[in-house]
KOLZA-792047 format. One line per 3 residues: number of its first residue (from 1); their letters; for each residue x, y, z of C-alpha. Coordinates in pm, whole numbers. Example, Ala and Ser with C-alpha at 12.3 -4.5 7.8 and 13.67 -1.06 7.14 Angstrom:
1	AS	1230,-450,780 | 1367,-106,714 $
//
This chain:
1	XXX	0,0,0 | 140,318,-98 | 45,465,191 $
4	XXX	299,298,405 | 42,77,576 | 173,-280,644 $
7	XXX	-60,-551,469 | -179,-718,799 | -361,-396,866 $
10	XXX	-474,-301,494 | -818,-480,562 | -849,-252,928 $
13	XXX	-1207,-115,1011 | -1250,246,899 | -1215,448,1213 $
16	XXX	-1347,802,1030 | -1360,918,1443 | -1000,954,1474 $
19	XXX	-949,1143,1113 | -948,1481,1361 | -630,1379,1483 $
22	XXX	-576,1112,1819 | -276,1010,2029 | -422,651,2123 $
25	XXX	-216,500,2441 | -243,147,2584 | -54,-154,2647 $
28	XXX	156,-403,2348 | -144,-575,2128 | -470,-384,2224 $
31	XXX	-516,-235,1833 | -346,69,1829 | -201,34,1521 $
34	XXX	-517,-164,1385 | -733,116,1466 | -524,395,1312 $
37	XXX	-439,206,1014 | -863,206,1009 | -788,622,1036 $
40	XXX	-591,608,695 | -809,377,523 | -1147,654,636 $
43	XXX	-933,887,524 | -863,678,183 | -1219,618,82 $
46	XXX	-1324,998,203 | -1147,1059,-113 | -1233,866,-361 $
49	XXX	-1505,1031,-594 | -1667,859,-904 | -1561,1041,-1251 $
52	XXX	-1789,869,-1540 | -1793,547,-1320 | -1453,514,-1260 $
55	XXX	-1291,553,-863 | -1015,814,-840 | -843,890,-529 $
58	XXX	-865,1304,-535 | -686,1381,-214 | -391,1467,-39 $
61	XXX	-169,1121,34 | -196,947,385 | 126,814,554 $
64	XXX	160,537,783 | 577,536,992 | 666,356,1299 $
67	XXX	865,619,1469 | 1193,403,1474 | 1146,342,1112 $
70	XXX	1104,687,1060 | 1418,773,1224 | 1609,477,1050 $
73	XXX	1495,631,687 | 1644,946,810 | 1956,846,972 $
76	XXX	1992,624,622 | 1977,911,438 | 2367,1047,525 $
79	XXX	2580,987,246 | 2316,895,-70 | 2159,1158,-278 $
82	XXX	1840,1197,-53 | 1848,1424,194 | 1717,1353,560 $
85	XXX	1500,1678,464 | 1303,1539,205 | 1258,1207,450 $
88	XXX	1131,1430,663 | 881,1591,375 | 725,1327,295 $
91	XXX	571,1255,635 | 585,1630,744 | 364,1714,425 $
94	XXX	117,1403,444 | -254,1491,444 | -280,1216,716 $
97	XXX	-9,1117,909 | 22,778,1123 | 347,763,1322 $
100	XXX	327,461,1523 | 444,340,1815 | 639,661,1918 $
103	XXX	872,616,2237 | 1031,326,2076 | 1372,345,1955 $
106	XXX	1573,663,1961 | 1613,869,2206 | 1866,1149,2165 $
109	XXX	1864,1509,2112 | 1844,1461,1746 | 1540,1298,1777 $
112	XXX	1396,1538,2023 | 1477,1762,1749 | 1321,1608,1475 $
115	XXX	985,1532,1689 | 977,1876,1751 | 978,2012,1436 $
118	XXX	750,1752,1324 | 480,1829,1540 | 524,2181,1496 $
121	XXX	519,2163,1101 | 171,1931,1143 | 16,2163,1429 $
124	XXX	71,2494,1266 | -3,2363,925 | -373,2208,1056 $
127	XXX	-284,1869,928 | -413,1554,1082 | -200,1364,1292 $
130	XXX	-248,994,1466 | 42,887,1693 | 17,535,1866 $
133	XXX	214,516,2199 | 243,281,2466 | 356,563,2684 $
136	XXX	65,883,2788 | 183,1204,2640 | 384,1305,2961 $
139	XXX	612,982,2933 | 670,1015,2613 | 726,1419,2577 $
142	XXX	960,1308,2869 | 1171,1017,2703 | 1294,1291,2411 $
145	XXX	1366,1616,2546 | 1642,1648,2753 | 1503,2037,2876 $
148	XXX	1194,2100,3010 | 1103,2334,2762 | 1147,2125,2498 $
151	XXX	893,1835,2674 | 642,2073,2735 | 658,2220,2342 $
154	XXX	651,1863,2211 | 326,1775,2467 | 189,2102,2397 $
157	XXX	158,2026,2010 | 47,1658,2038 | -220,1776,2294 $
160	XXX	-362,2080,2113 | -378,1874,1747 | -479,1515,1876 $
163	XXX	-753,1408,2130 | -626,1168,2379 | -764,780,2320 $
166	XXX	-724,480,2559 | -742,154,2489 | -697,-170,2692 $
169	XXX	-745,-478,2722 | -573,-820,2616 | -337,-857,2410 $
172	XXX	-483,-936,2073 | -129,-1123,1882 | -73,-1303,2255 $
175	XXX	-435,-1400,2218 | -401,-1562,1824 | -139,-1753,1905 $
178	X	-381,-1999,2172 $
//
């Protein structure tokens, strides 16, 4: 799927509630992921219109990342022709953005930095935004910034462009395998 959703989730329920933007928290294998991957496909089929009976997708392009992906595709960027900027773009720009499972991987000043200006570019621009976590937004804000300032600018973005969404439960892949 061009969007960048992984096949396992390309059948997901539409979950149109969450297009406004959501940071959904809750333990390993509640549906997270499974419910925002729903988000992009909403968002998907919001935008397909019917021109002489054929389906064409007229909208802006929805992008699925797990954060340490994210960071890896940046990071991989040093020394090839792409830049890390236009790694960054591509996500920055998306008319829906998933970034899953943030608070996983790195956790440096770099990335601080590029959360930052990621949420910054989304929450000034108006653009939809759906971050999974396993963290609430104060743990998380917490386990990038190294200043105070910087915790409280990241939380303050995620909190005024995404409504807060818990789910728990079991976990679902612990579940399959019985």
């Amino acid at each position: 799927m061009r969007s960048g959703v992984p096949p396992m989730y390309a059948d997901a329920e539409p979950r149109p509630d969450l297009l406004g933007g959501a940071y959904i928290t809750g333990p390993a294998g509640v549906g997270k992921t499974h419910a925002a991957c729903g988000a992009v496909r909403a968002f998907i089929e919001a935008h397909v219109v019917d021109v002489h009976g054929a389906s064409l997708y007229m909208g802006r392009r929805a992008k699925f990342v797990c954060a340490p992906e994210w960071f890896a595709k940046m990071r991989a960027t040093y020394g090839t022709r792409e830049s890390e900027q236009e790694v960054f773009d591509t996500y920055a720009h998306a008319g829906l953005l998933v970034l899953d499972d943030l608070g996983k991987g790195t956790r440096s000043d770099w990335a601080a930095e590029r959360v930052y200006m990621l949420m910054d570019y989304r929450y000034s621009h108006e653009l939809p935004t759906i971050i999974t976590s396993n963290y609430d937004l104060g743990e998380v804000a917490r386990m990038f910034a190294t200043d105070s300032q910087t915790m409280a600018s990241i939380a303050s973005r995620i909190g005024g462009m995404c409504r807060g969404v818990r789910m728990d439960g079991d976990d679902r892949r612990m579940a399959q395998k019985k």
